[in-house]
N, C-alpha and C positions, 0 to 999 in steps of 0.2 A: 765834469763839474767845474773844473778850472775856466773850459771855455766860454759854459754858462754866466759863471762871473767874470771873466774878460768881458764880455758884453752885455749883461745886465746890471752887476753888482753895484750897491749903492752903499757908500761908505759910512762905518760908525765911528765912534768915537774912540779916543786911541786903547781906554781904559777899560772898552768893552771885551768879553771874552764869547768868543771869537771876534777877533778885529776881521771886520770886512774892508775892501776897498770898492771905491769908484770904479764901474765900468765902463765900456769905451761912450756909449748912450748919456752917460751923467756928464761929460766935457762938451755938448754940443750945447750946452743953455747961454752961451755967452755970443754963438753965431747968428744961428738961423733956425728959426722952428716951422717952419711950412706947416700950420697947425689948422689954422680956420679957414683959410680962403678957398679948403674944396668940401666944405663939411655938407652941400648940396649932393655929393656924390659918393665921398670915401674912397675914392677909384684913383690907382695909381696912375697917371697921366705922362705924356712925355711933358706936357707945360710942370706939372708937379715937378718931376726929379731936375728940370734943366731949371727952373726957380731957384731950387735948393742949392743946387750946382751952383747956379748964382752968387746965391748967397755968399757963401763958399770962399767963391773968386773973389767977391768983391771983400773983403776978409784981408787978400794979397794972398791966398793959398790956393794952389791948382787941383782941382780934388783928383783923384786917379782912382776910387773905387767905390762901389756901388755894393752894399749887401744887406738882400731883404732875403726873408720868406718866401718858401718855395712857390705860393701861390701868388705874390709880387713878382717873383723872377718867370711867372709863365703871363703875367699882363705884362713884362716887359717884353718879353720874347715876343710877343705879337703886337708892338709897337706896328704898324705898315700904311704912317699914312704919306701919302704922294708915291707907292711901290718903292719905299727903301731899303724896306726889307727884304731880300733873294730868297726865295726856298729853293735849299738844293735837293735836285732828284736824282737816285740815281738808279736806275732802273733794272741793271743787271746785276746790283749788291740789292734791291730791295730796300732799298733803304732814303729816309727823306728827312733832311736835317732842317729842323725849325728853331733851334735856338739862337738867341741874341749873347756874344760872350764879351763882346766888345761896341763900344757907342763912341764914334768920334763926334764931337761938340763945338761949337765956340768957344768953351769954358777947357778945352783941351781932351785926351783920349781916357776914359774910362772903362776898369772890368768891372764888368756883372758877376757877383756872386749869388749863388744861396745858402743859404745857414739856417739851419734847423734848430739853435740855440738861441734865438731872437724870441724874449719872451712878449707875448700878446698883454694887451692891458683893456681894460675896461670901459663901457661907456663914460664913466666919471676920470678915466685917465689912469688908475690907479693897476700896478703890475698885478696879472691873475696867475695862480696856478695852471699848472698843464691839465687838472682836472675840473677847471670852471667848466657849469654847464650853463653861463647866460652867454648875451651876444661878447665878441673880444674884436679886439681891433690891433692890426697888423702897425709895426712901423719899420723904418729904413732905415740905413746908416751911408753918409757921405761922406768921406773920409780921402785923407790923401796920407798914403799908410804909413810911410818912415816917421811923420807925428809918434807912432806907439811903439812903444818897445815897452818891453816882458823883463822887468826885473826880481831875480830872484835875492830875499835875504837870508832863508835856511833852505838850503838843496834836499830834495826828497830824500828822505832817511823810513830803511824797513825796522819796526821798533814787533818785535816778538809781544804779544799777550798771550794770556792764561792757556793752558791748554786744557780745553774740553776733549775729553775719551779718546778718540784716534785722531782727530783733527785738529791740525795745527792753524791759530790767526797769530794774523800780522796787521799792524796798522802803517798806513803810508803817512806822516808827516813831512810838510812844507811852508813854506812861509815865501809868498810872491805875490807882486802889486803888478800894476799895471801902469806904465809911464805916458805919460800924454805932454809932447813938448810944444801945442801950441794950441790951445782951443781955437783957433780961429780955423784952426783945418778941420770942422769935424759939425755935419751938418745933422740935423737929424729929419725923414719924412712921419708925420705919425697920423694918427685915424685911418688909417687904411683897410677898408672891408677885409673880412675871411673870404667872400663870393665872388666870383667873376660880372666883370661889367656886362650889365643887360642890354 
């Protein structure tokens, strides 16, 4: 849950109960939005993410990491044009390594992550549930990480409730935001198909 909102959450008001914060996705609107320029396609591109990067850079911030969606981390994986991508074989372990975990750039050296907590959002833009059944659309996050730090204001505390018959609950309470010390570091890709490019 906490991770979910480290990178989706969109902040209320101070006086709302539960106070939400901003996630890492809401500090990008002040850089760069790689929004429309590949809406012909929807398809993760290395011109897309090295745009972004761009952006980014031109910002005065060097991004150092890349985290989309597992089916963006497997269009990047298979970036290979001009053969710069290796596939290693190795024949007597059986074994054949296709992933991309690092991308050196003009814009400097970047990790590939995936994160399964990156929520999908809508034809109209708008964040969906994990149980939408229309089309959704994938985005990415550019980032150069020391920007965020995790501040806690109440430290996880086990607070006992009721007890029903033989079973004992407990509730976890916390109180933690999320720090972002420089929007100009934090790019965001978005429209991105669920499908692999045809």
């Amino acid at each position: 849950d906490m991770e979910f909102a480290f990178l989706n959450g969109v902040r209320t008001a101070v006086n709302v109960n539960p106070r939400k914060m901003d996630g890492a996705f809401q500090f990008a609107g002040t850089t760069y939005n790689f929004n429309n320029a590949r809406a012909a396609t929807n398809q993760m591109t290395e011109k897309v993410l090295l745009d972004v990067m761009q952006g980014v850079w031109d910002k005065g911030v060097t991004p150092d990491t890349v985290m989309v969606p597992m089916i963006q981390k497997r269009k990047i994986s298979a970036f290979t044009d001009e053969g710069r991508l290796t596939i290693t074989q190795n024949a007597d372990a059986k074994k054949v390594t296709m992933s991309v975990r690092v991308i050196e750039t003009d814009m400097g050296t970047v990790v590939v992550m995936a994160n399964r907590f990156i929520q999908s959002r809508d034809a109209a833009g708008a964040l969906v549930a994990l149980t939408y059944s229309g089309v959704k659309y994938n985005r990415g996050l550019v980032y150069r990480r020391e920007i965020f730090k995790r501040r806690t204001l109440r430290p996880v505390k086990e607070v006992a409730l009721a007890k029903t018959g033989d079973s004992d609950k407990y509730m976890l309470v916390t109180e933690t935001t999320l720090q972002c010390s420089s929007t100009k570091g934090v790019g965001v890709i978005d429209n991105l198909s669920e499908t692999a490019a045809p």
